[in-house]
C-alpha positions in Angstrom: 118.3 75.4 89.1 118.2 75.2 93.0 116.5 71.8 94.1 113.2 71.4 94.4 112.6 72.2 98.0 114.3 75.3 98.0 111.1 76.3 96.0 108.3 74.1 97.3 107.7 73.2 100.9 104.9 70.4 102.4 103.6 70.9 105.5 100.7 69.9 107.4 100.1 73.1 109.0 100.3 74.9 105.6 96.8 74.3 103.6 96.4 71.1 104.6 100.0 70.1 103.7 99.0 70.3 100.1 102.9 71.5 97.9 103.1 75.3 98.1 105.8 77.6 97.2 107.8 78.4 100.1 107.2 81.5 102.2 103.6 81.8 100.5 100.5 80.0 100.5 100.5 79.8 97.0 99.7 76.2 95.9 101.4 74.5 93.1 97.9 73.2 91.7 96.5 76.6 91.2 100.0 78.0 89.4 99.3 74.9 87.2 95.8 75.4 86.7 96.6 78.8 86.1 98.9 78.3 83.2 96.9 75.4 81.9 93.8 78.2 81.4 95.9 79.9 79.1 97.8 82.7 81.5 101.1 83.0 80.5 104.0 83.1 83.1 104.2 86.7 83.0 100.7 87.6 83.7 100.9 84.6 86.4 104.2 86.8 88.1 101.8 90.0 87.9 99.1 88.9 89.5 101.1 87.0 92.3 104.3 89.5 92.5 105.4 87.5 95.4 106.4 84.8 93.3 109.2 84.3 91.1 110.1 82.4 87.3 111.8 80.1 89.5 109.0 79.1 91.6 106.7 78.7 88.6 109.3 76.5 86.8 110.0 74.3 90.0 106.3 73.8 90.2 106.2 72.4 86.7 108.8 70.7 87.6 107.1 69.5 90.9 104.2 68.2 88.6 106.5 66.2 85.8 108.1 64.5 88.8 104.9 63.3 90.5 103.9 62.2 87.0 106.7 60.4 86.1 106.0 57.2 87.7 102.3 57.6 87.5 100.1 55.3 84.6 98.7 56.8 81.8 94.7 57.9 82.4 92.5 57.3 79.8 90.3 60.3 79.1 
């Protein structure tokens, strides 16, 4: 798998400089968000045909490595 920012780019002048996939404005929250409502990646790639199954496994990725580190949250 190509590293992670061959797929996902931050910068300041691009939504705030929240993580998007590179060459779009497509933020890795909402392709999260978007799975986590139940979409699978296939209807995810349909509705966004500008992305790629390698984008929306680098931003799972993206998302395991910022939580790595990160404490547990009690919900």
């Amino acid at each position: 798998m190509e590293g992670l920012s061959d797929r996902i780019v931050i910068d300041p002048e691009i939504l705030s400089g929240k993580p998007v996939i590179k060459g779009t404005r497509i933020p890795v929250y909402l392709i999260l968000e978007l799975l986590g409502s139940g979409m699978t990646e296939k209807e995810v790639l349909d509705e966004y045909p500008t992305l790629k199954e390698e984008d929306i496994k680098a931003a799972l990725l993206y998302a395991s490595k910022c939580l790595e580190d990160e404490e547990t949250i009690t919900l």
